[in-house]
C-alpha positions as CSV (number, residue, x, y, z in Angstrom):
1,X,0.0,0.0,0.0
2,X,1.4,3.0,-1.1
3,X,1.7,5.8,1.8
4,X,1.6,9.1,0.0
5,X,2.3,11.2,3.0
6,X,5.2,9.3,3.9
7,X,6.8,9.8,0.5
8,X,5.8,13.6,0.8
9,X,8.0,13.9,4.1
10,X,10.8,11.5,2.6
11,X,11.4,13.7,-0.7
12,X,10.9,16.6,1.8
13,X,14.4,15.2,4.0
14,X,16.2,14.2,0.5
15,X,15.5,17.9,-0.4
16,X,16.9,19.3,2.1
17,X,19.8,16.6,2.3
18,X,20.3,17.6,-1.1
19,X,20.3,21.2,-0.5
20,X,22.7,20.9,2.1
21,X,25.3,18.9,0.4
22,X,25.1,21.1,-3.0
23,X,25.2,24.4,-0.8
24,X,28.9,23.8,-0.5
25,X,29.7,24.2,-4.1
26,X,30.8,27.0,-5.5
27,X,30.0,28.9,-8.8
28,X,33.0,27.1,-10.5
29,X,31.7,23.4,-9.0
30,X,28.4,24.3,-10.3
31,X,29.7,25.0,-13.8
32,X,31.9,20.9,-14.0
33,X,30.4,18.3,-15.4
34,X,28.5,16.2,-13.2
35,X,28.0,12.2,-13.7
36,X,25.5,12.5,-16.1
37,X,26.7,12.7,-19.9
38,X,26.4,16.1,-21.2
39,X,25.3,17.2,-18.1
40,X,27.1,20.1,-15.8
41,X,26.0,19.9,-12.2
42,X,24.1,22.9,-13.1
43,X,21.9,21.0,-15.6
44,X,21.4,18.5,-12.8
45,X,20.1,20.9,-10.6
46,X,18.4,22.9,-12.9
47,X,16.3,19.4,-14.4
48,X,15.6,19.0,-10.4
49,X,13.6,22.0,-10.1
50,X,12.0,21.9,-13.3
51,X,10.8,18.5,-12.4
52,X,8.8,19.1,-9.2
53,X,7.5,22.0,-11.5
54,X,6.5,18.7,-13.9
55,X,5.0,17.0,-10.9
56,X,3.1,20.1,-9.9
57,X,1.2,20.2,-13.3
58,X,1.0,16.2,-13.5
59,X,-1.1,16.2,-10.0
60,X,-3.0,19.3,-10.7
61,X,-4.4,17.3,-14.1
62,X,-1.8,19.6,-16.7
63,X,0.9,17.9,-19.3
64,X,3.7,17.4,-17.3
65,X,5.7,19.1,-20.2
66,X,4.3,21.0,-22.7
67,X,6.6,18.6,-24.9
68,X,10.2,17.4,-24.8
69,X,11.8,20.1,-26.1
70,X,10.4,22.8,-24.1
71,X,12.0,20.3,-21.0
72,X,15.1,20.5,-22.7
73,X,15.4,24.1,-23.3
74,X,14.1,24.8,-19.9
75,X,17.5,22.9,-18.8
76,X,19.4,24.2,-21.2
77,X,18.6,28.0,-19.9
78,X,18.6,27.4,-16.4
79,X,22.0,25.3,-16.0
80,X,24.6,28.3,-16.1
81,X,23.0,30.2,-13.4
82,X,25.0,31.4,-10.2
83,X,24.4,28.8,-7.5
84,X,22.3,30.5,-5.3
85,X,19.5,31.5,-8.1
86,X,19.8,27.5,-8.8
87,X,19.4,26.4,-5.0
88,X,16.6,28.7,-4.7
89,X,14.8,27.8,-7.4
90,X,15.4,23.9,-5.9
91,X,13.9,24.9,-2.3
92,X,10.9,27.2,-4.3
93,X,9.9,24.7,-6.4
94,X,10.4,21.8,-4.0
95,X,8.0,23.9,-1.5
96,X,5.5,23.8,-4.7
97,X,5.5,20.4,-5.1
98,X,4.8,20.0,-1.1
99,X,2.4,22.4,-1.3
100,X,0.8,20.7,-3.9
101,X,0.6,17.6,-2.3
102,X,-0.5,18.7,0.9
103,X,-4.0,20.0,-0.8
104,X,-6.9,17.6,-0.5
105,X,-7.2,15.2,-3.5
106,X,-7.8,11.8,-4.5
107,X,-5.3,9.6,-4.4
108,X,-6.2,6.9,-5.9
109,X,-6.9,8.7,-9.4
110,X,-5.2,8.0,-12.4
111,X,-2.3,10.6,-13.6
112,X,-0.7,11.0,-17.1
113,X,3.2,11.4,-17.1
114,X,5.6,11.5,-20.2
115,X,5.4,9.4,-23.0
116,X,2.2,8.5,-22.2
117,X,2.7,6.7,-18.9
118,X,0.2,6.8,-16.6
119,X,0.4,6.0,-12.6
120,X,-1.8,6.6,-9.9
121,X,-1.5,9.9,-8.2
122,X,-0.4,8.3,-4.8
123,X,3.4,6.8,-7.0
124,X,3.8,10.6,-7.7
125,X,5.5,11.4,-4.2
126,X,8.0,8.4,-4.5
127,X,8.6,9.3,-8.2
128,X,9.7,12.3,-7.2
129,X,11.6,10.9,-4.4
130,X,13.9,8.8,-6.9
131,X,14.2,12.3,-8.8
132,X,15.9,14.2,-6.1
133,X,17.9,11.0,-4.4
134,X,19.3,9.3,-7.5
135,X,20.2,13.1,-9.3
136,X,22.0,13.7,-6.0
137,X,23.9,10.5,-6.7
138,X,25.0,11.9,-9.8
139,X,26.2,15.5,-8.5
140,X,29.0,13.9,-7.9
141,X,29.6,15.8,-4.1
142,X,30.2,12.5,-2.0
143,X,26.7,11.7,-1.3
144,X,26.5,7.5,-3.1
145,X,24.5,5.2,-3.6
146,X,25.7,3.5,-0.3
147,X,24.2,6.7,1.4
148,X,20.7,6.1,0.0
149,X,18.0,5.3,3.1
150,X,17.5,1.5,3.1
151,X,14.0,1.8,2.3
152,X,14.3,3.8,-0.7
153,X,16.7,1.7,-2.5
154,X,14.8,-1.0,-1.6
155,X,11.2,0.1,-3.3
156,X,13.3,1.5,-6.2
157,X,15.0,-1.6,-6.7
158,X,11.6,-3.1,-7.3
159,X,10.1,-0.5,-9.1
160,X,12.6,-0.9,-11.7
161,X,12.4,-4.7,-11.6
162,X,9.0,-4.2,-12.4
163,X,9.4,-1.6,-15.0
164,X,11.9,-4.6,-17.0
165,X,9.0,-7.0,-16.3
166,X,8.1,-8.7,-19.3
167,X,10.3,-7.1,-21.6
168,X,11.3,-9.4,-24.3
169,X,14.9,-8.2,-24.3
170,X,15.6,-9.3,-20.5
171,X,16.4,-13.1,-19.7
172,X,13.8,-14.1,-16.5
173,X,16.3,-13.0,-13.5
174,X,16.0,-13.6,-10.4
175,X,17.9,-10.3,-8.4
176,X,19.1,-10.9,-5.0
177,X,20.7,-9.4,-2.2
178,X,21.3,-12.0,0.2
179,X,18.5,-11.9,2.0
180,X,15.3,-10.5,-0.2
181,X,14.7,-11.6,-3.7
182,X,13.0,-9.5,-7.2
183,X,12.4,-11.0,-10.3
184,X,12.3,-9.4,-13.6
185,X,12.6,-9.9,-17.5
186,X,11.1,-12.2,-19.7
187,X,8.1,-14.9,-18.2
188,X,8.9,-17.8,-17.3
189,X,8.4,-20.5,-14.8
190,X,12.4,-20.4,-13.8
191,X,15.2,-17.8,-14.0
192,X,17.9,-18.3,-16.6
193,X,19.9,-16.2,-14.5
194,X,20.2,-15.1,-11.2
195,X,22.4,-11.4,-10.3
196,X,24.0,-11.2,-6.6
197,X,24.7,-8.2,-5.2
198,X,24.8,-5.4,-2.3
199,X,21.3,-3.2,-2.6
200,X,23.5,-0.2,-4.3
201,X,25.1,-2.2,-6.6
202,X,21.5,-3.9,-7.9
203,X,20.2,-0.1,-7.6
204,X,22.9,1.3,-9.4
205,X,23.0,-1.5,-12.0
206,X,19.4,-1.5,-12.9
207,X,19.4,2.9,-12.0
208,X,21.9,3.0,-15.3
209,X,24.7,4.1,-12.7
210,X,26.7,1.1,-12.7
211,X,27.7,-1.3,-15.2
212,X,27.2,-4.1,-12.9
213,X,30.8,-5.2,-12.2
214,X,29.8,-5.3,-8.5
215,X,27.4,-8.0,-9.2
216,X,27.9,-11.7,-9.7
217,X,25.4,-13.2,-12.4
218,X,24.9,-17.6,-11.9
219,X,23.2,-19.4,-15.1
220,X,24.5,-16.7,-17.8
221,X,26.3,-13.4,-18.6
222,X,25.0,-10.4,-16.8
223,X,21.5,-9.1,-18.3
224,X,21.9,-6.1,-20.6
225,X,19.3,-3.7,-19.8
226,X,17.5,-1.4,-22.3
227,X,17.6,2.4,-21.5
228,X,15.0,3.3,-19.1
């Protein structure tokens, strides 16, 4: 059962976990690449604040983008600015987003996202969660995937399991750290392949932040996963 409030307070501590760790940077800092491919730190933080923006219009029964390149550009224009007009806008719109969800609604409606997936309104708070968390990851200002609460990279690892589900390009694997156990891929009655691993290694493998070489994979090679 998904718990809507308690994924409004969780994305409200990894904001301000966030905020606190990027405060430290400097103009210069802002302005290097981060770990995302193309991407300065200031795209990072500028793609953080025009998603809650996103989330605001997805709960309040708007596009979420007008269409991808409008996201793009809105990126591309806000990246270079100094850091504090980026960590304000990341506190402003974050307080949107809270604000947003803090209004009476129901819940259990259906919302439209991008490319025309569609979630209930109650995932919206932990999609958002995995927004600010994981694009902290990729700041690249100490804060790791090791760092992560226990309980978020647990539900993310199986929301992304689930998002492989039945994909025709994934072998039926079994994921495992030890002591719980996701399956993903292909159906079928038994996994071809079963991947071992600490939580942030499985995270970061199936997150696109690792290539896996943390992992051990029994019954074949290591899965090779489509883009998300």
């Amino acid at each position: 059962m998904i718990d809507h409030a308690h994924d409004l307070e969780s994305v409200r501590e990894a904001t301000d976990r966030l905020l606190t760790a990027a405060a430290r940077l400097d103009n210069a800092a802002a302005a290097e690449p981060s770990r995302l491919p193309g991407w300065s730190r200031g795209h990072v933080l500028a793609h953080i604040a025009r998603n809650a923006d996103a989330l605001v219009n997805v709960l309040e029964g708007r596009p979420m983008y007008a269409d991808a390149h409008v996201r793009d550009a809105d990126i591309e224009r806000d990246a270079p600015r100094p850091l504090d007009v980026q960590l304000a806008d990341v506190r402003e719109s974050a307080a949107r987003f809270q604000a947003t969800g803090a209004a009476p609604a129901d819940w259990s409606r259906t919302v439209q996202l991008r490319n025309g997936v569609v979630d209930t309104a109650a995932r919206v708070p932990f999609r958002r969660w995995v927004e600010v968390e994981l694009h902290a990851v990729d700041l690249g200002i100490g804060y790791e995937l090791e760092n992560l609460p226990e309980e978020f990279t647990a539900r993310e690892i199986e929301f992304l399991a689930e998002r492989f589900t039945g994909r025709p390009d994934v072998p039926p694997t079994r994921l495992t750290d030890g002591t719980r156990a996701w399956h993903t891929g292909r159906a079928a009655e038994q996994p071809e392949v079963t991947v071992t691993g600490a939580p942030a290694d499985l995270l970061g493998w199936l997150a696109g932040r690792r290539d896996g070489s943390g992992l051990k994979a029994d019954g074949g090679p290591l899965p090779a996963l489509p883009p998300l």
